[in-house]
N, C-alpha and C positions, 0 to 999 in steps of 0.2 A: 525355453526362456531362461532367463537368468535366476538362478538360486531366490529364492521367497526372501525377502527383506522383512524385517521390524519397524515398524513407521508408527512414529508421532506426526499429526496432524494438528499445528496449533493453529487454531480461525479457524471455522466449518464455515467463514464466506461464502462469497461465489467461487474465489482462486483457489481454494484450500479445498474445498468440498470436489470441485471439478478434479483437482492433482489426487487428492486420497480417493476418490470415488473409483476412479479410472485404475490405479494401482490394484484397488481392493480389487477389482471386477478380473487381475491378471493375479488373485490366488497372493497377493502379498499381506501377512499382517499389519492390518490397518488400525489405528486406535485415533478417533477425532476428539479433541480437547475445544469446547466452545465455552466460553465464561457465560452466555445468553441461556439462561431456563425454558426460552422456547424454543429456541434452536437443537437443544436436547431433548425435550419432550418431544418434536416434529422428527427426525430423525429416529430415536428409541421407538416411536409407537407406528410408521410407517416406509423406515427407510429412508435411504439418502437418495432423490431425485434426480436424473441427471439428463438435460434435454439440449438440445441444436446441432454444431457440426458432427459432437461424439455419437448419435444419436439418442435413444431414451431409454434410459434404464430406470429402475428402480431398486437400490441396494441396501442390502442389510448391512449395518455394519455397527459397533463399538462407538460409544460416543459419551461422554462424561464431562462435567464442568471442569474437572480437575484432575492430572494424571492418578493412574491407579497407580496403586504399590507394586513395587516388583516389573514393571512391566520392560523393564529392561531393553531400550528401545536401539536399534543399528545406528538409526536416526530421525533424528524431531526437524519435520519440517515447519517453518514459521513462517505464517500468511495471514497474521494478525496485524492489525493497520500499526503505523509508527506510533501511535501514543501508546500500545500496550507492550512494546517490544522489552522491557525492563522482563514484565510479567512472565512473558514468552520464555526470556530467558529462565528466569527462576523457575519455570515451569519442565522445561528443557533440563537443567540439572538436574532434578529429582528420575528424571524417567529414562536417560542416557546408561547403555552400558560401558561398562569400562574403556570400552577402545571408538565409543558412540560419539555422534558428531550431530551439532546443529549444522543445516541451511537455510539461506534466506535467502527468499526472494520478493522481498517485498519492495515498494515504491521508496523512494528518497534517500538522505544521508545521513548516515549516526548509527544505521540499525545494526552495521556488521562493526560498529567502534563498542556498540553496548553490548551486545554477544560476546566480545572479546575480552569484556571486563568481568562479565559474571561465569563464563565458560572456560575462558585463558584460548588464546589467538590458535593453538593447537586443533581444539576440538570446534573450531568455525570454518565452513565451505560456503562460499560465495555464489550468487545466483543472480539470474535475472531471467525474468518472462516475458513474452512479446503475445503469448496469447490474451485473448479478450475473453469477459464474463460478465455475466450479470445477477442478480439476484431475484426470482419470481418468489419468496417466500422461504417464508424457514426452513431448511432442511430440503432447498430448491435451487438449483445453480442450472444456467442455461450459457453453455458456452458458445460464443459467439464467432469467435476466432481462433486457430491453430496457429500461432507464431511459433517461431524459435524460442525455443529454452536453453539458455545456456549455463555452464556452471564450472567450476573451477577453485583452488588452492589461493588463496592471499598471497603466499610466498611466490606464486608462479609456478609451480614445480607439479609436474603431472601426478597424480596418485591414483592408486588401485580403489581408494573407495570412492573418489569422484567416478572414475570410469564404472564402477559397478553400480552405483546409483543410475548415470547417464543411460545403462543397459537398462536397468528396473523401466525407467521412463518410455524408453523405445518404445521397450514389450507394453506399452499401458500408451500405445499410437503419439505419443509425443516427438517430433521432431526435434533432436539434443546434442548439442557438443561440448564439449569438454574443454576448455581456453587457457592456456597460461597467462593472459591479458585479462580478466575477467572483472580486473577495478576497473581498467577504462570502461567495459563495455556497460557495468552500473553507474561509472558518471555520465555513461552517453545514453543509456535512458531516462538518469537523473534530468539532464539537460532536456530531454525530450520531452517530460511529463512537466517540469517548469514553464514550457512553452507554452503548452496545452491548458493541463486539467484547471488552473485556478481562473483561468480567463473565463471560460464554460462553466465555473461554478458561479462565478461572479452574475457575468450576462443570463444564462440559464440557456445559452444555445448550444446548440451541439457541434459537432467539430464543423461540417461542410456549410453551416450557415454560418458561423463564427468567419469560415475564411471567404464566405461572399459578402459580406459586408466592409463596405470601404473602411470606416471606422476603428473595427475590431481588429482588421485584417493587419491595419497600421500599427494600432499597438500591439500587437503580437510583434512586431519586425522591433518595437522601440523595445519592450522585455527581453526578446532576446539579444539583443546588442547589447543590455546586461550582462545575462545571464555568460554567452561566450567572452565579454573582459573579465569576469572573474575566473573563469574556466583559466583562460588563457594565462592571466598572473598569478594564480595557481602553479603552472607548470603541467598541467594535465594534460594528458595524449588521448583524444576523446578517440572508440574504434570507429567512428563516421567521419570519413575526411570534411562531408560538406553537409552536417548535419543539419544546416540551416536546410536549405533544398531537401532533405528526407522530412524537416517537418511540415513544409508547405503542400510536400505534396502530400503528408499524409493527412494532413486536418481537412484540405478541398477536396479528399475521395475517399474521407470516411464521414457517415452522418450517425456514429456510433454514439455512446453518453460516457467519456472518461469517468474511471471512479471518483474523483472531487465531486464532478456533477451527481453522481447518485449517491454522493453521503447526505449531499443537501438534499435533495431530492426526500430522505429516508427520514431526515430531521437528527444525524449524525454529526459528530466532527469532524473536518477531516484531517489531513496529513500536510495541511501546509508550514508549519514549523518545519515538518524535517524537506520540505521542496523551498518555493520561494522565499521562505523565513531563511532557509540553510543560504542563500543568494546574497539576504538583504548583511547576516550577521557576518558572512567573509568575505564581503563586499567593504562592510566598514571596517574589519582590521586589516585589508589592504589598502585601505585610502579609496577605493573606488566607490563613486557616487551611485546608488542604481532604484531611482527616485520611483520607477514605473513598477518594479516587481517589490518596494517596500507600499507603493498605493493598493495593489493587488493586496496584499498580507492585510493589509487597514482594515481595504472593504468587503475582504472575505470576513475577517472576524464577525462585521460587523451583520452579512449573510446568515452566519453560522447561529447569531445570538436568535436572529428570525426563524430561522430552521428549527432550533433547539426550545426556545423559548419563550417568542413571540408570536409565532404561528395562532397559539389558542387564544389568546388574550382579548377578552371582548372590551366592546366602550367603557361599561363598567368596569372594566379590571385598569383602564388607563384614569378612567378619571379617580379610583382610587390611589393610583401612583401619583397621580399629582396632587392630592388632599398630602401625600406623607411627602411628598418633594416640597410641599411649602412647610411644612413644619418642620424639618430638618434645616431649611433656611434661617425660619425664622432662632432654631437650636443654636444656631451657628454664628449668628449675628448677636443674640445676648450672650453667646460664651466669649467672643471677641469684646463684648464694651465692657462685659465683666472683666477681664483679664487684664 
C-alpha cells in the first residue's frame, strides 16, 4: 500500500464517516472532527459503524468536536454540508502541516472559493464524489453506492500529492482518478444535483417516482433549461457532453433519497444556497430569467421552516402565535396613527 497518511476528517456524516472509516481500516492516521456531541459520544463509546457495499465493520477510531493540538495533519478532508464550510476551513488551518493541504468534496458552489480565502488557493485540492450514503444513526454510515471519486489541482497541473492521496483512496477500495479538468467535473455535478436533490426535497419523492410522474418529470426538464442557460453564459465546459440525458436516466433507475431529501427528512438544513440559490443569484447578474429554480429555493425554505421548526407545534402552540400576531397588528397600527 501506499505510505500511511495524516487525515483530518471534517463531518462524521454518512460521506465523511464512510471516506475516514474505510482509510482508517487500510492503517491510515485518521482523526474525525464532528461539531454534534452525539455523534462523538456514539463513535468514542462504540466505534465508527460501517455497513452496505463496503460491507460491515465496526471501527475504533479518534473523534473529537474540535481539532486537537498538534495534530499536524497531511491533509483535512471536508464533508461538512455548505453552510459549515467557513468552520471547516478554520478548522483545517489549525490542524494542517506545513506543506498540508485541504480537499473538498462536498455538494454545490462557493466551497472551494471559501477554502481559498481562509487557506490561500495553494493549499486547496478539489474533489468530487459520485458515491452514495446514507445515515442509520450517530456514528452510523451505510454506503449505498461505489461511484467515481475524483480529484485534482485548481490550476490544472498534475501533483504528487493529488496522486498520493488518489493511491491512499484506491488502497481504502475507492475507485479514483486524478483530473486536470476537475472544475468542470464539480460544475457538472453541480449541475447534476440542481436537477435533482431540491425537487425530492420539495415533493418528498425519490429520484424514480420523481421521474414517473408526468408533472414532476416536466418540471425537472423546465429547471434544467435553467440551470444549463446559466452554465452555458457562464462559459463553462461542463465534463458531460449531454448531461441532460445522464440525468434522466439517472433519476428513472435510481429510487435512492438524495441528500436534500434526507436533511428534510432528519429536520436539518440543507445546502440549497450554495445549489439552486448559486443558479437563481448568477442567473440574475447575467440577465437571465430562471423563475423555476428561484420557486424551488422559495418552497424549500419554506419545507425547511417545517422540518426545522414546525414539525412539533401543536393547536395550542398555533393558536398562541396568533393571540401575539394580533397584538403586534394591533402595535403596529397605533405606532402608525401615532406617527
Amino acid at each position: 500500500m501506499t505510505d500511511r497518511m495524516k487525515i483530518l476528517v471534517i463531518g462524521a456524516g454518512a460521506m465523511g464517516s464512510t471516506y475516514g472509516g474505510l482509510l482508517a481500516l487500510q492503517g491510515h492516521h485518521i482523526q474525525m472532527v464532528d461539531t454534534r456531541q452525539e455523534v462523538v459520544d456514539a463513535i468514542s463509546k462504540h466505534g465508527l459503524k460501517l455497513e452496505g457495499v463496503c460491507g460491515t465493520h465496526q471501527i475504533a477510531i479518534p473523534v473529537s468536536r474540535t481539532t486537537p493540538k498538534g495534530f499536524d495533519a497531511d491533509c483535512a478532508m471536508i464533508w461538512t454540508d455548505t453552510n459549515n464550510t467557513r468552520h471547516a476551513a478554520d478548522e483545517a488551518a489549525l490542524a494542517l502541516s506545513k506543506d498540508g493541504y485541504a480537499v473538498t468534496f462536498q455538494n454545490g458552489i462557493g466551497n472551494i472559493e471559501t477554502l481559498c480565502e481562509v487557506l490561500g488557493q495553494a493549499r486547496v485540492v478539489a474533489g468530487s464524489s459520485m458515491c452514495s450514503a446514507a445515515s442509520s444513526g450517530p456514528g452510523q454510515a451505510i454506503l449505498t453506492h461505489r461511484g467515481k471519486t475524483s480529484l485534482g489541482e485548481i490550476d490544472g497541473t498534475l501533483s504528487d500529492r493529488a496522486a498520493r492521496l488518489a493511491e491512499a483512496l484506491r488502497g481504502a477500495s475507492f475507485d479514483v482518478d486524478v483530473r486536470s479538468d476537475i472544475l468542470s467535473l464539480v460544475w457538472t455535478k453541480f449541475a447534476l444535483n440542481c436537477s435533482i436533490n431540491a425537487i425530492t426535497a420539495v415533493t418528498g419523492l425519490r429520484m424514480g417516482e420523481l421521474a414517473r410522474l408526468p408533472a414532476t418529470d416536466l418540471f425537472q426538464d423546465r429547471v434544467m433549461d435553467e440551470i444549463f442557460a446559466v452554465i452555458k453564459a457562464s462559459s463553462i465546459t461542463l465534463a458531460d457532453p449531454d448531461l441532460r440525458a445522464t440525468v434522466k436516466k439517472h433519476t428513472v433507475s435510481k429510487f435512492s433519497r438524495p441528500s436534500m431529501l434526507q436533511a428534510i427528512e432528519a429536520g436539518k438544513r440543507t445546502e440549497i444556497d450554495a445549489l439552486n440559490g448559486q443558479i437563481v443569484e448568477r442567473g440574475r447578474a447575467l440577465g437571465i430569467p430562471t423563475p423555476y429554480n428561484e420557486s424551488l429555493v422559495m418552497l424549500l425554505k419554506g419545507v425547511e421552516l417545517k422540518a426545522t421548526i414546525a414539525r412539533g407545534r401543536t393547536e395550542e402552540d398555533y393558536q398562541r402565535l396568533e393571540t401575539e400576531a394580533a397584538s403586534e397588528l394591533l402595535n403596529k397600527s397605533a405606532n402608525a396613527k401615532s406617527s
